[in-house]
C-alpha positions as a Markdown table, in Angstrom:
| # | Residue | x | y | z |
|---|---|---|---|---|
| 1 | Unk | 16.3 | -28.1 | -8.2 |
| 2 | Unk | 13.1 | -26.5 | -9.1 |
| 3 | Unk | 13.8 | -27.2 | -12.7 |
| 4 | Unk | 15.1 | -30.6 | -11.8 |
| 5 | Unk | 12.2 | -31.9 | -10.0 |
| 6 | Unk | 9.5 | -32.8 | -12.1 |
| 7 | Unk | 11.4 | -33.3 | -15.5 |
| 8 | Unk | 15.0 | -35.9 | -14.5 |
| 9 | Unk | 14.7 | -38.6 | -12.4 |
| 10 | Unk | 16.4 | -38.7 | -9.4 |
| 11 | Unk | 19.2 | -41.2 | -8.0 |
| 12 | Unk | 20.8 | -41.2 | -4.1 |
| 13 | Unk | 23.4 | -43.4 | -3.3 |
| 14 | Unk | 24.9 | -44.0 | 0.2 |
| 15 | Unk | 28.2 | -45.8 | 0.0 |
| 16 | Unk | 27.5 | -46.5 | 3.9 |
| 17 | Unk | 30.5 | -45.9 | 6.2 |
| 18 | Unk | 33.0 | -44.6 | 3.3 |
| 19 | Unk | 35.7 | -42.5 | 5.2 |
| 20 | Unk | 36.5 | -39.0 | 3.4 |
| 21 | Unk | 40.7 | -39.9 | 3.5 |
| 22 | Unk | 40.0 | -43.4 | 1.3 |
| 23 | Unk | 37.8 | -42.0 | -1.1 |
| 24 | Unk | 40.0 | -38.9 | -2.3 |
| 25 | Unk | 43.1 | -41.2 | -2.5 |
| 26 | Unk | 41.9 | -43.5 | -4.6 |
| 27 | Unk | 40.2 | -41.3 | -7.2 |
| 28 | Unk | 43.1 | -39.6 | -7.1 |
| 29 | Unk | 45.3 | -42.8 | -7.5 |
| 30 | Unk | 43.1 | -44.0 | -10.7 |
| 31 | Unk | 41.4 | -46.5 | -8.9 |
| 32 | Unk | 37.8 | -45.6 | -8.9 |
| 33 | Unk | 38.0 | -45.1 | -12.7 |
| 34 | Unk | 34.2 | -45.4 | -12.9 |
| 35 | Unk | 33.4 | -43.0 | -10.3 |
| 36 | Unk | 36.0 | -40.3 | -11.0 |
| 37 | Unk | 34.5 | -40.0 | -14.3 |
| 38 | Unk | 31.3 | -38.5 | -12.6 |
| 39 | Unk | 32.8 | -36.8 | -10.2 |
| 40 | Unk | 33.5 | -32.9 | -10.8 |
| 41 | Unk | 36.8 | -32.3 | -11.3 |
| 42 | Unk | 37.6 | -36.0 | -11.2 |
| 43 | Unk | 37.6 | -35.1 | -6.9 |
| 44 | Unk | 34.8 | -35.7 | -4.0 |
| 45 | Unk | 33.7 | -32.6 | -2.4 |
| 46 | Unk | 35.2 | -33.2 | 1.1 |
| 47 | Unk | 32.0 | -32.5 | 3.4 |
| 48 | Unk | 30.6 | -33.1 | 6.9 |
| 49 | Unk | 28.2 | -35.9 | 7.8 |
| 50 | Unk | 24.7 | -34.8 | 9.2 |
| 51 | Unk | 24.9 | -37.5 | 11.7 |
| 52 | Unk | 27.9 | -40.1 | 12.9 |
| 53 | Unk | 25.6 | -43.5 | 12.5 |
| 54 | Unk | 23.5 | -44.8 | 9.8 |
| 55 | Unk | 20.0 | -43.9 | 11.0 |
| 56 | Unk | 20.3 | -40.5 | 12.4 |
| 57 | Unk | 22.2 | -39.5 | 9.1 |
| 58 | Unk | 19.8 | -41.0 | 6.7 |
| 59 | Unk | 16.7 | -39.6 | 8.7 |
| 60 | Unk | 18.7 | -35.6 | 8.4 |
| 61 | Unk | 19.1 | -36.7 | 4.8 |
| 62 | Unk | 15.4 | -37.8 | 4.0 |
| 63 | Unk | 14.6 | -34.5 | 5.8 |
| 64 | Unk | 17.0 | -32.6 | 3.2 |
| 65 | Unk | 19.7 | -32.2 | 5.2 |
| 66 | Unk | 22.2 | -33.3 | 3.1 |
| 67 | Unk | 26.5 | -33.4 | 4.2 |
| 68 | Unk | 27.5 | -29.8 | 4.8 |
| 69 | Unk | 30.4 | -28.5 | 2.4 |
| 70 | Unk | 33.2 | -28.2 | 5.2 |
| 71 | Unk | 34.1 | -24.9 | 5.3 |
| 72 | Unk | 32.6 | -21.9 | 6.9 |
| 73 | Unk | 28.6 | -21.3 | 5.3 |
| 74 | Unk | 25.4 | -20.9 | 5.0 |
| 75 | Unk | 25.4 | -23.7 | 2.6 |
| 76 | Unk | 22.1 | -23.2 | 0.1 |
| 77 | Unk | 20.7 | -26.5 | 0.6 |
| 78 | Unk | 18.9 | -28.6 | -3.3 |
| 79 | Unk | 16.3 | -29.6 | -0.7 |
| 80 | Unk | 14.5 | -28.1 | 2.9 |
| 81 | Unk | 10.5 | -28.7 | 4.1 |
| 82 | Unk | 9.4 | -25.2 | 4.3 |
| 83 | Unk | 10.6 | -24.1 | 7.9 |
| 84 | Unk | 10.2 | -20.0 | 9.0 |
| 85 | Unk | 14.1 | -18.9 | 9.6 |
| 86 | Unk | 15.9 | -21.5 | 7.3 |
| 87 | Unk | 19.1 | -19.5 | 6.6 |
| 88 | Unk | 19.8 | -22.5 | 4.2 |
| 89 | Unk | 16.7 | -22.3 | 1.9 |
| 90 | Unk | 17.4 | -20.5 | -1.6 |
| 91 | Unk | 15.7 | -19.5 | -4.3 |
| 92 | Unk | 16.8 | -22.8 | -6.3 |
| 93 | Unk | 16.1 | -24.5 | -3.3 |
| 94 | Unk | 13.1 | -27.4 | -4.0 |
| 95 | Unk | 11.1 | -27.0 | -0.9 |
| 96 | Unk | 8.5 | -29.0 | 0.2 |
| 97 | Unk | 5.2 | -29.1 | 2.5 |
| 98 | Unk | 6.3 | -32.8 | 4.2 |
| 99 | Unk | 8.1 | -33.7 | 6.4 |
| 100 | Unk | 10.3 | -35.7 | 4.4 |
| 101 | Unk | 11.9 | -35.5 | 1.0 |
| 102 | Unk | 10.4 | -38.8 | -0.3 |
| 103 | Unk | 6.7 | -38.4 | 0.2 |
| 104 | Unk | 7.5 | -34.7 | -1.5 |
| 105 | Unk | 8.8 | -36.7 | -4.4 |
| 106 | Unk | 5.9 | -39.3 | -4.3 |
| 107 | Unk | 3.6 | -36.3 | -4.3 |
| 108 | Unk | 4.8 | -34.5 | -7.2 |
| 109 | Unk | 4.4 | -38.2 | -9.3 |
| 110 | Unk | 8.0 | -39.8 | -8.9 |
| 111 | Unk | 7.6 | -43.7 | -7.8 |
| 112 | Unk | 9.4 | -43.8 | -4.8 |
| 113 | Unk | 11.8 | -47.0 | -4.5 |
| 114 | Unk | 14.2 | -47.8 | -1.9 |
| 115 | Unk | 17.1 | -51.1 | -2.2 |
| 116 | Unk | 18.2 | -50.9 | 1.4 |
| 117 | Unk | 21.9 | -52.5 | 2.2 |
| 118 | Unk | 22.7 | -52.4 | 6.0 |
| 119 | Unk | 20.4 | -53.5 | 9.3 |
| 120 | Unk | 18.7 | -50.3 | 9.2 |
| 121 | Unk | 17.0 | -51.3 | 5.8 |
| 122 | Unk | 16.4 | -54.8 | 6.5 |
| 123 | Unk | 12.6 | -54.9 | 7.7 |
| 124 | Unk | 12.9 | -57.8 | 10.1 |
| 125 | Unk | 11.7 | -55.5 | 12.7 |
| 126 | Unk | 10.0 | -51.9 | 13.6 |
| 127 | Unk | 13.6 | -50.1 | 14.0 |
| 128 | Unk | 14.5 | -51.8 | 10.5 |
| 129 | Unk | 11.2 | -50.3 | 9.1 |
| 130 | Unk | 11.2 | -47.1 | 9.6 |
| 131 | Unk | 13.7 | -45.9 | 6.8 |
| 132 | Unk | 12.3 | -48.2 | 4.0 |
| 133 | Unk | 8.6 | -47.4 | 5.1 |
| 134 | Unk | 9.1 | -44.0 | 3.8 |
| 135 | Unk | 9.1 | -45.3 | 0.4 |
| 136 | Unk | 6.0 | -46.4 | -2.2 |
| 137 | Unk | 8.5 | -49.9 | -2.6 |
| 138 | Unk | 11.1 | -51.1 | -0.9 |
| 139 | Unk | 13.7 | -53.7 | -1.6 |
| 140 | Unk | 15.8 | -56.0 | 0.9 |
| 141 | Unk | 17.1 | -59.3 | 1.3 |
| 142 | Unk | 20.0 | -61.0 | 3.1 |
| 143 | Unk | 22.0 | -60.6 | -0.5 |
| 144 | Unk | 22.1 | -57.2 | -0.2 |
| 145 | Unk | 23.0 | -57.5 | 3.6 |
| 146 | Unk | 26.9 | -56.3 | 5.2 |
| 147 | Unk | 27.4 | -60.2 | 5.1 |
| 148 | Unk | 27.1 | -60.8 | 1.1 |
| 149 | Unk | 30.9 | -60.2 | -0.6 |
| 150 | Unk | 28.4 | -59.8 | -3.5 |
| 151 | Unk | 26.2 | -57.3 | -2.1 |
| 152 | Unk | 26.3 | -54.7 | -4.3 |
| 153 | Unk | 26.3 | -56.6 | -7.2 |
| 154 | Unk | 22.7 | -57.9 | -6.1 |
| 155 | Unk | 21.3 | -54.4 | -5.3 |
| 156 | Unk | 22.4 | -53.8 | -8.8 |
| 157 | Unk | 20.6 | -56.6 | -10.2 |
| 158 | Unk | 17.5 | -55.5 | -8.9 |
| 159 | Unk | 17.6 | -51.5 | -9.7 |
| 160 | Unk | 17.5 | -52.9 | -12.9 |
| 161 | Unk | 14.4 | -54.8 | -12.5 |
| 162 | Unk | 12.7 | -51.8 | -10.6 |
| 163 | Unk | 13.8 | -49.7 | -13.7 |
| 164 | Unk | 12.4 | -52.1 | -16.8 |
| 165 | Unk | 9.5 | -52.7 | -14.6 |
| 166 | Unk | 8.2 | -49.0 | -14.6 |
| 167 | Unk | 6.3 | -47.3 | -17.2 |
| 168 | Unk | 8.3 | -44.9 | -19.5 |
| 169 | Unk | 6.4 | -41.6 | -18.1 |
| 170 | Unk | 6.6 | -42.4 | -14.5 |
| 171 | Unk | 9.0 | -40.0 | -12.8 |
| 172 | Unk | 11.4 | -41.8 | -10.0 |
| 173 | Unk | 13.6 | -41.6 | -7.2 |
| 174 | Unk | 15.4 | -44.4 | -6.5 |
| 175 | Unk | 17.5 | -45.0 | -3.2 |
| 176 | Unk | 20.5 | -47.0 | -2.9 |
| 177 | Unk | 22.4 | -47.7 | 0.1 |
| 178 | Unk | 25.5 | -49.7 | -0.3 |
| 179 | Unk | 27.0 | -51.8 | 2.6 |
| 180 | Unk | 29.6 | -52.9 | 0.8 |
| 181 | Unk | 32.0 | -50.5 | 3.1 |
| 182 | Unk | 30.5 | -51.2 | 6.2 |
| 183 | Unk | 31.7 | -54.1 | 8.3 |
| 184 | Unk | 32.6 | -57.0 | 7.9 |
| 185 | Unk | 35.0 | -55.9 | 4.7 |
| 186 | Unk | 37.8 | -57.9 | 4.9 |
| 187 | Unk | 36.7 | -60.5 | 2.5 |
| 188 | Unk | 37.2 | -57.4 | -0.7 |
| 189 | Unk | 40.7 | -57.9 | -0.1 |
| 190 | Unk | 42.2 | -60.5 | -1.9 |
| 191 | Unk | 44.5 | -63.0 | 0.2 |
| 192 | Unk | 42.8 | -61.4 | 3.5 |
| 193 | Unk | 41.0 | -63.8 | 6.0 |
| 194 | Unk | 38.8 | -63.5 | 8.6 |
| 195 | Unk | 41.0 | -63.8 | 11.2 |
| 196 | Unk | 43.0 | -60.9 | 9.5 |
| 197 | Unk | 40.1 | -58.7 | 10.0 |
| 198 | Unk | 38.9 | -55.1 | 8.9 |
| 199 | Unk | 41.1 | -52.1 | 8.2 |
| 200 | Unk | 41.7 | -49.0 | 6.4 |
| 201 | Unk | 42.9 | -51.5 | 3.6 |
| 202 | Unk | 39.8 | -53.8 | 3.2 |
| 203 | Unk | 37.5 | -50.4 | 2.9 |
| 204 | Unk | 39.8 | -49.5 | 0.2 |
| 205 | Unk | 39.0 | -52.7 | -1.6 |
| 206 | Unk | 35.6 | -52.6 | -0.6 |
| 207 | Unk | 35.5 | -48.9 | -2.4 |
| 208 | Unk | 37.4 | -50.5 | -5.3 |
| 209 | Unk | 34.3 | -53.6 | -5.4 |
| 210 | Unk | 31.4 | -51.0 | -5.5 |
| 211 | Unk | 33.3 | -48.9 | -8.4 |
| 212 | Unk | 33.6 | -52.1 | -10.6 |
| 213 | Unk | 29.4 | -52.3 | -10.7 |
| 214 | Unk | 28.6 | -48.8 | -10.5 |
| 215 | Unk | 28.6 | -48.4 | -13.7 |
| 216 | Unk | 25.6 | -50.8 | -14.2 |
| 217 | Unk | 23.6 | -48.4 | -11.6 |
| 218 | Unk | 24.5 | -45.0 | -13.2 |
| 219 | Unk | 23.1 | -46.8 | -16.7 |
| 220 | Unk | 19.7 | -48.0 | -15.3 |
| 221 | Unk | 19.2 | -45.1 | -13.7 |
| 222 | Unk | 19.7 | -43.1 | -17.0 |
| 223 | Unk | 18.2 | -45.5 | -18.9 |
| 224 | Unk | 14.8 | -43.6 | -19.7 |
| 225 | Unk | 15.5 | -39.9 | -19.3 |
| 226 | Unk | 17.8 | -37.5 | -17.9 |
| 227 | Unk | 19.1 | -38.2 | -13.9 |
| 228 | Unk | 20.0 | -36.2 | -11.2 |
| 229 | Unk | 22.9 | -38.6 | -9.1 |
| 230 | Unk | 24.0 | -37.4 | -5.4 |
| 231 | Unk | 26.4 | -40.2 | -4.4 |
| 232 | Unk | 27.8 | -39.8 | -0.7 |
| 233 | Unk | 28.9 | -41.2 | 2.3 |
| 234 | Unk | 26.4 | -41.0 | 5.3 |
| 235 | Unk | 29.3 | -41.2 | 7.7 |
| 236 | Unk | 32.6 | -42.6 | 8.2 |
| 237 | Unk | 34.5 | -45.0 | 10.6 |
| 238 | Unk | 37.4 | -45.2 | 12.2 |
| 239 | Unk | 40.5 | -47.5 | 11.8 |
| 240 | Unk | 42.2 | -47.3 | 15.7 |
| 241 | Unk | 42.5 | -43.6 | 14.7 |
| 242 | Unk | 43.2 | -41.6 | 18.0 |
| 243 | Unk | 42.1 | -45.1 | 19.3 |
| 244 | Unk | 38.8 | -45.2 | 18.6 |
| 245 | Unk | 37.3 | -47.7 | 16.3 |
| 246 | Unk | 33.9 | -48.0 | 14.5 |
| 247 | Unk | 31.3 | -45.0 | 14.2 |
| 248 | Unk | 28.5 | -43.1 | 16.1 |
| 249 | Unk | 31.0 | -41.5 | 17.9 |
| 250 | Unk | 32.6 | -37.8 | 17.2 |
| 251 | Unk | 36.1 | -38.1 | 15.4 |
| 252 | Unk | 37.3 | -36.7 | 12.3 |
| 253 | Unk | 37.5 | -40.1 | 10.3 |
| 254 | Unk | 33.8 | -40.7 | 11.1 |
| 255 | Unk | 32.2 | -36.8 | 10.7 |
| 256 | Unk | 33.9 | -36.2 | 7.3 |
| 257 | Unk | 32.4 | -37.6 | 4.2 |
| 258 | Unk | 32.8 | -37.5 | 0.5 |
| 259 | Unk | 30.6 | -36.0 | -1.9 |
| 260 | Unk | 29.2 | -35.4 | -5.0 |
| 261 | Unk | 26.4 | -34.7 | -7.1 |
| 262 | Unk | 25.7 | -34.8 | -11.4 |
| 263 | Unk | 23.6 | -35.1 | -14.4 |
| 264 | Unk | 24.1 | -38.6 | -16.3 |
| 265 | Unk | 22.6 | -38.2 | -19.4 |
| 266 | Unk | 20.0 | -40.0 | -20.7 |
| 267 | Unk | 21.8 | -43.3 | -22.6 |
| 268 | Unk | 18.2 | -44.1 | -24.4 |
């Protein structure tokens, strides 16, 4: 990552609330056909969430604590704030003197952009604030919002903008998190009503929506120069699975995420 930083730009995505199970059947059904593509292998790396709800797992995240590959470690982590006794910090490790991953970025030249998706991004008050206010700009609007069937298409729209907007030699590090899985879902599945409700089917679907446009993100973001992708989950959620629905509590369906991170070459 040493290498990395400084020359590529850098894209995270956060498919908020995507369950580990959904996402490795349908890539390995055919039905993310413009993720798999990306993915190594054509698989997600099957790892465990740094925290069970949205803000505690993007704060680990922005710290550099990324979802641990679920099997037995130490884990050499791409990013760490300098910290005496890290047993994750390697020597092509990018570590940093903040205390956070984006003002790192911002100070090594990378314009720092967020498009926030669920309440946690939103801005309409202090809690909502936090996250975004890391970044040099931040995006939201009730478009991008858990509420918009068309959510994702929106945040697409305007990565684009942010993208043509900024000048050729700027560096950046643009964050995306994608409500699309979050709930409500139901209305991604075709024929399903309200009434009908959210379930293990209408995430699918809403998994199926986000693939569709990705493709439009991945080609902005490469757009200028060579980028560095990491596309996760921050968490899962869970389906009446051992009886428990929702997340930001400890089950398997909510700690285990997928995974992934690549290069997409520079389409300019």
């Amino acid at each position: 990552m040493n290498e990395v930083v400084g020359r590529d730009d850098l894209l995270l995505v956060t498919l908020d609330t995507l369950r580990f199970d959904v996402a490795a059947e349908l890539a390995a059904a055919g039905r993310l056909p413009n993720l798999a593509r990306h993915l190594p292998g054509g698989v997600w790396e099957k790892r465990h969430a740094p925290g069970s709800f949205t803000y505690a797992s993007h704060q680990a995240m922005f710290a550099g604590f990324l979802p641990t590959p679920a099997e037995q470690g130490p884990h050499p982590r791409l990013f760490a704030a300098r910290f005496v006794g890290s047993e994750t910090t390697a020597g092509r490790t990018y570590v940093f003197d903040t205390p956070d991953l984006v003002s790192a970025l911002a100070g090594a030249g990378y314009r720092t952009v967020c498009i926030g998706g669920v309440g946690f991004f939103n801005k309409q008050g202090p809690l909502g604030s936090v996250l975004p206010g890391m970044f040099q700009e931040s995006h939201w609007e009730p478009s991008f919002s858990v509420a918009s069937p068309t959510s994702f298409e929106a945040q697409v729209e305007r990565a684009e903008q942010v993208v043509a907007s900024l000048p050729r030699e700027r560096r950046l590090f643009l964050f995306v998190n994608v409500p699309s899985l979050h709930q409500p879902n139901w209305f991604h599945l075709p024929g399903a009503t309200r009434d009908d409700g959210d379930s293990r089917e209408t995430h699918a679907a809403a998994l199926e929506y986000v693939d569709r446009h990705i493709g439009r993100l991945f080609a902005a973001a490469s757009s200028r120069r060579r980028c560095f992708a990491i596309v996760c989950s921050d968490h899962g959620t869970a389906y009446g699975d051992g009886g428990f629905t929702g997340h930001r509590l400890g089950h398997e369906a909510v700690w285990t995420v997928p995974y992934a991170h690549f290069f997409l070459e520079a389409s300019a």
